[in-house]
C-alpha positions in Angstrom: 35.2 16.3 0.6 32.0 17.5 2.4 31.0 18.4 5.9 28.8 15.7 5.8 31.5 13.1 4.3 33.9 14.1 6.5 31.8 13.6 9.4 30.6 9.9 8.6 31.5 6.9 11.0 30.6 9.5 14.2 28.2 9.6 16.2 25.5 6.8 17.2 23.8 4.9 14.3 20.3 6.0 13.5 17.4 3.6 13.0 15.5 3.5 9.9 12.6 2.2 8.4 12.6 1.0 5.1 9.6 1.2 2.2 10.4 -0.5 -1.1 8.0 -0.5 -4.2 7.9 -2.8 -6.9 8.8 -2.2 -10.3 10.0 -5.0 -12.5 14.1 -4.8 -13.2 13.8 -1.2 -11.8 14.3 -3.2 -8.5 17.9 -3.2 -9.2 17.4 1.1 -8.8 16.5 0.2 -5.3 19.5 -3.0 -5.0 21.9 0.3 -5.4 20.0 2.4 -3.0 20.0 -0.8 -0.5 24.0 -1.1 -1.4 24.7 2.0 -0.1 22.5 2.5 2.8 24.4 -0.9 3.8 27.9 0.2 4.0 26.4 3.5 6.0 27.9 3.1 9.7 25.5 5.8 10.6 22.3 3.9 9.7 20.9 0.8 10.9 17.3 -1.2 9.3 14.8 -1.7 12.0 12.0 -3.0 9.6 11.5 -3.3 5.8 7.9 -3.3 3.8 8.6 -4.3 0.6 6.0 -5.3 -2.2 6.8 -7.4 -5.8 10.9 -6.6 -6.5 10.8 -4.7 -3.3 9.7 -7.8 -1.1 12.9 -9.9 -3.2 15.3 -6.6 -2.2 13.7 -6.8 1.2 14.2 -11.0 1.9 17.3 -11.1 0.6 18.7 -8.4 2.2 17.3 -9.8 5.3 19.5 -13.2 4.8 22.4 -11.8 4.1 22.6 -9.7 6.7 22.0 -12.4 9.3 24.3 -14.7 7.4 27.5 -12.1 7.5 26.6 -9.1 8.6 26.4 -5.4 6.1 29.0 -6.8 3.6 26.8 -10.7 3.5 23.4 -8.5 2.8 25.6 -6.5 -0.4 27.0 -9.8 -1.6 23.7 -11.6 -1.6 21.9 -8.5 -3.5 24.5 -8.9 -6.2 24.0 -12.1 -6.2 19.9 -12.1 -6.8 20.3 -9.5 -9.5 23.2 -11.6 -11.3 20.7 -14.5 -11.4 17.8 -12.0 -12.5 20.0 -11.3 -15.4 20.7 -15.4 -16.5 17.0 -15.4 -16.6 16.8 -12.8 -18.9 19.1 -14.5 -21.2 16.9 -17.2 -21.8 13.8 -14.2 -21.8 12.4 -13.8 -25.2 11.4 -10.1 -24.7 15.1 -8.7 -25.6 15.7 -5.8 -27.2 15.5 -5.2 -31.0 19.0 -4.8 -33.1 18.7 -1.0 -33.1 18.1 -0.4 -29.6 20.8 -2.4 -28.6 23.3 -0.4 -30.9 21.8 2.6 -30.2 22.2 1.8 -26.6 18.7 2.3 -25.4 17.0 0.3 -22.6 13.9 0.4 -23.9 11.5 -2.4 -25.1 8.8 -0.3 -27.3 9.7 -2.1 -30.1 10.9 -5.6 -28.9 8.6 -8.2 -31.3 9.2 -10.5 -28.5 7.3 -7.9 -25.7 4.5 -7.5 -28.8 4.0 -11.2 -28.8 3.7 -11.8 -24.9 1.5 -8.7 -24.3 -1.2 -10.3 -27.2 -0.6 -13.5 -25.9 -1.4 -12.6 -22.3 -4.5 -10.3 -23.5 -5.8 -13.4 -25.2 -5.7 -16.2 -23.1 -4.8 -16.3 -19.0 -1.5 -17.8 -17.5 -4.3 -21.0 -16.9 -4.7 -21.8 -21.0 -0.4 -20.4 -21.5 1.5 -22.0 -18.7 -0.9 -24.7 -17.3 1.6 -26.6 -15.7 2.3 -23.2 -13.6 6.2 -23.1 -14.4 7.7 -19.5 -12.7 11.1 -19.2 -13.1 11.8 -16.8 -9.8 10.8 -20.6 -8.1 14.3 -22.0 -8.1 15.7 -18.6 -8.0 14.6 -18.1 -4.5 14.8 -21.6 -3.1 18.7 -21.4 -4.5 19.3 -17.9 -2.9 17.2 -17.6 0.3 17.9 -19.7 3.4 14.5 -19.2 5.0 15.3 -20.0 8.1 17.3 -17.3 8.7 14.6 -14.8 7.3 12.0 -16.6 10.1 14.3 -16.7 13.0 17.8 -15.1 12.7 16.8 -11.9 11.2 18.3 -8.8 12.9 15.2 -7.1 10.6 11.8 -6.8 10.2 9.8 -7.7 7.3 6.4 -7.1 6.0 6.1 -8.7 2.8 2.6 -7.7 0.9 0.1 -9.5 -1.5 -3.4 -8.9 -2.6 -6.2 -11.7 -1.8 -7.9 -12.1 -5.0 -11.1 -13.1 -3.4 -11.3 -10.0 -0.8 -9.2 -7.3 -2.9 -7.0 -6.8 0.5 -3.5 -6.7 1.2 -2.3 -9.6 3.4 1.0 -8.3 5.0 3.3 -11.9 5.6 5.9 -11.2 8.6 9.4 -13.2 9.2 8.2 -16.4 10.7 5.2 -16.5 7.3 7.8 -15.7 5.0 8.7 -19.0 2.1 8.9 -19.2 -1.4 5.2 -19.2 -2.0 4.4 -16.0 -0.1 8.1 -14.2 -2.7 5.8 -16.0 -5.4 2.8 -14.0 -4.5 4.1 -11.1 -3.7 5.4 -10.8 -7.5 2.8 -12.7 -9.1 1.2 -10.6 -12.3 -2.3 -12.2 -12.5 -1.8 -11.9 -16.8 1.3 -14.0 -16.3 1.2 -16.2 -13.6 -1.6 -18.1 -12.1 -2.6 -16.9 -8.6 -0.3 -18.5 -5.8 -2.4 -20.3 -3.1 -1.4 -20.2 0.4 -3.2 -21.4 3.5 -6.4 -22.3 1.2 -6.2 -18.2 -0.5 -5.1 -17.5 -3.1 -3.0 -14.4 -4.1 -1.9 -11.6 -6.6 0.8 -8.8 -7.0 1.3 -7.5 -3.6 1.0 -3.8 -5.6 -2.1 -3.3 -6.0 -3.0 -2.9 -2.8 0.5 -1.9 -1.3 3.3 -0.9 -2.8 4.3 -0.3 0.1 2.4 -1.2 3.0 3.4 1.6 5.4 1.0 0.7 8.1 2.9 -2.2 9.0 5.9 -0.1 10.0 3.8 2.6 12.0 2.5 -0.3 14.1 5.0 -3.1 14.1 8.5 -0.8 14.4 9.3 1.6 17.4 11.0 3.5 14.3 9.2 6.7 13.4 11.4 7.5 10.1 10.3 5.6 7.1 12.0 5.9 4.3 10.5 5.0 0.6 12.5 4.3 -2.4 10.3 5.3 -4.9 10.2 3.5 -8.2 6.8 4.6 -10.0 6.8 7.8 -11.1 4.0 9.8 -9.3 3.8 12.3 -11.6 3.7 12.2 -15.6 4.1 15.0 -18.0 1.9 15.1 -20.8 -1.1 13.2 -21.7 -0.3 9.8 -22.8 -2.1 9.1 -26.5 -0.5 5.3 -28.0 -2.6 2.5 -26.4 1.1 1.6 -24.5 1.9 4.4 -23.2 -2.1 5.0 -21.4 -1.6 1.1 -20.1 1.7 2.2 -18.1 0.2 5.4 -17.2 -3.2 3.3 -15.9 -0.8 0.8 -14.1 1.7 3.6 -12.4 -1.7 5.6 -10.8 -2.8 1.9 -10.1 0.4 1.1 -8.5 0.7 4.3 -6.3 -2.8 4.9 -5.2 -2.5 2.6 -1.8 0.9 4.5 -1.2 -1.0 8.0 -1.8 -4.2 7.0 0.5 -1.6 6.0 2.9 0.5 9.2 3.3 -2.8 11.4 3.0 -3.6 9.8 6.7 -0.4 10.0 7.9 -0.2 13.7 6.9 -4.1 14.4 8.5 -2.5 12.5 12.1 0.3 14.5 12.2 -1.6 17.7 11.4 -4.1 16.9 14.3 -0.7 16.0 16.6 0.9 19.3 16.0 -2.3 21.3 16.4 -2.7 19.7 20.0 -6.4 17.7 19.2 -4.0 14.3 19.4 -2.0 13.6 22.1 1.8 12.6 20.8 2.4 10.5 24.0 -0.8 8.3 22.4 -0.4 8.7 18.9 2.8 8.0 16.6 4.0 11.1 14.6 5.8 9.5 11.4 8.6 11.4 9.9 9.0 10.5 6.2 11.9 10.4 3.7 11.9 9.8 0.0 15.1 8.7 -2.1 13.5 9.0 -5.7 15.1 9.7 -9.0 12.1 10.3 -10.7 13.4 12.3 -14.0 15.8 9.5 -14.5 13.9 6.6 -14.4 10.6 8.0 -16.6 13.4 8.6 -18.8 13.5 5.1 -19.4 10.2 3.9 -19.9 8.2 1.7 -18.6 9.1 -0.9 -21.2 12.5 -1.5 -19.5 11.3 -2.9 -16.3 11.0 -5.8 -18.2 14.7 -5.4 -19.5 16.8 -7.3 -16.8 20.2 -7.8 -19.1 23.0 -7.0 -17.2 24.6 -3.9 -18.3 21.0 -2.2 -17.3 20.6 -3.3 -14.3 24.5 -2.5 -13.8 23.3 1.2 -14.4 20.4 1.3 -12.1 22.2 0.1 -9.6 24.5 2.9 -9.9 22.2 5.5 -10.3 20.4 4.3 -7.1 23.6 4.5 -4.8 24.4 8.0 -6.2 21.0 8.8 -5.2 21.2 7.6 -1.8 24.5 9.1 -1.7 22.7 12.5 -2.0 20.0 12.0 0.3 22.7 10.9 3.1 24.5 14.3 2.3 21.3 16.2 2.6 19.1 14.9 4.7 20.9 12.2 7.6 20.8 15.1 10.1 17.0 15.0 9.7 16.6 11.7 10.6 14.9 11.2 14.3 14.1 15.1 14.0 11.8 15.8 11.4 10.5 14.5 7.5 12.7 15.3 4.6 10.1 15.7 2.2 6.4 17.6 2.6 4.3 14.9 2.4 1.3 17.3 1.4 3.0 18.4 -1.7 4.5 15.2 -2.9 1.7 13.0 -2.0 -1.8 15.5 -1.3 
């Protein structure tokens, strides 16, 4: 056993921020990060910004734990990716015959994932799905009791979308927080018709967030945020089949708020420590990062659209062995100084 297993359930419980991308079924990555953080005595969730998958993690998480505590947030989280995986049953983007044998999680070569992504590059969710059916709709009104996400919540949440009329985020906080607000935070504008809320109407909360950090800088007393990275940031090779420079377009898409984001808080805290800001007026951020980067690229993007069981099963995993590391490695840091150097991950 190590040190720092040995020495767990001592001490006073740190506070942490939480920053959770979106990703498709790679959200069940960040459900096993979220599992393990949960049964952590040593940490405690101030305030979550999540975005897309993240923003379901984030409100669910958010219920459970004011319905029954750590072990009620872990048993609703296995509860929303069990009903993620029903859906997929009834999905018809499955896996072809050899990838399923050969045990692959990929969907390069699903007929049904060719047929949706010509369908959706010919006509818009408005001509496909007139009559606006989303099946996440009764997923979320069966899973989350809103009003303990708007006034029971021992955690807060900043739940992103994009206006599609301004190109801004909109962040939603607990008491703004319902099923349309989930709807929009997920909605992909080539599947879903924009979701309308208070007379605007609203896309993907990724594209302009995914995270918001800003939020937690000025609506948490917290200084450590801690993001569970999802996109890669950083691809080898140059992509060359008209799929693979998509994903690669929609990962650089998908990062760049988060980037723009750490590139200010990295020129703050470089004017705080060189004495031109006063600390005492100005927040210095400490930042964390529990990533498995190699892992998931190794998977493709493809698979975020692969939500059968046995796959998410295995993200889940891989995400509380990485969270397992990063407590091992980096929980003394907490409170004290960033884990990660921000210019070289993010500058």
């Amino acid at each position: 056993m190590s040190a720092a297993k040995a020495g767990r359930g001592t001490g006073p419980a740190k506070q942490i921020n939480l920053a959770l991308q979106g990703g498709g079924a790679h959200g069940a990555y960040t459900w096993g990060v979220l599992d393990r953080l949960l049964e952590e005595p040593r940490i405690e969730i101030d305030a979550i910004s999540g975005t897309s998958a993240g923003a379901m993690n984030a409100v669910v998480l958010a219920a459970g734990l004011s319905d029954d505590g750590a072990q009620g947030a872990r048993s609703h989280l296995d509860q929303l990716w069990r009903r993620v995986a029903d859906l997929d049953r009834l999905s018809p983007i499955q896996r072809n015959l050899w990838d399923w044998m050969g045990g692959g999680f990929r969907l390069d070569n699903s007929p049904g994932l060719a047929f949706v992504e010509t369908l959706t590059r010919t006509f818009s969710p408005y001509q496909v799905n007139p009559l606006n059916l989303n099946p996440l709709r009764g997923l979320i009104e069966d899973m989350v009791d809103f009003d303990l996400v708007r006034y029971a919540s021992r955690v807060k949440l900043f739940i992103s979308a994009t206006n599609v009329s301004t190109g801004r985020a909109r962040i939603f906080e607990n008491r703004e927080i319902t099923t349309e607000v989930l709807l929009a935070s997920t909605c992909l504008p080539h599947v879903f018709q924009a979701v309308e809320i208070e007379g605007e109407h609203y896309w993907d909360g990724g594209y302009m967030g995914n995270p918001a950090i800003f939020p937690l800088i000025y609506g948490s007393d917290t200084r450590d945020v801690v993001i569970v990275q999802i996109n890669p940031l950083e691809r080898k090779g140059v992509p060359k089949t008209a799929r693979d420079i998509q994903d690669r377009v929609n990962e650089i898409s998908f990062n760049a708020s988060l980037i723009h984001e750490m590139r200010a808080i990295h020129f703050v805290t470089r004017l705080i420590h060189s004495g031109a800001l006063d600390e005492a007026l100005y927040k210095r951020m400490l930042i964390h990062m529990i990533e498995s980067e190699d892992t998931l690229e190794a998977f493709g993007a493809s698979s975020k659209m692969n939500a059968d069981w046995g796959f998410l099963c295995t993200l889940k995993e891989i995400g509380r062995n990485a969270a397992d590391s990063w407590l091992d490695a980096n929980f003394d840091k907490l409170g004290e100084e960033s884990s990660i150097d921000v210019a070289a991950t993010f500058l």
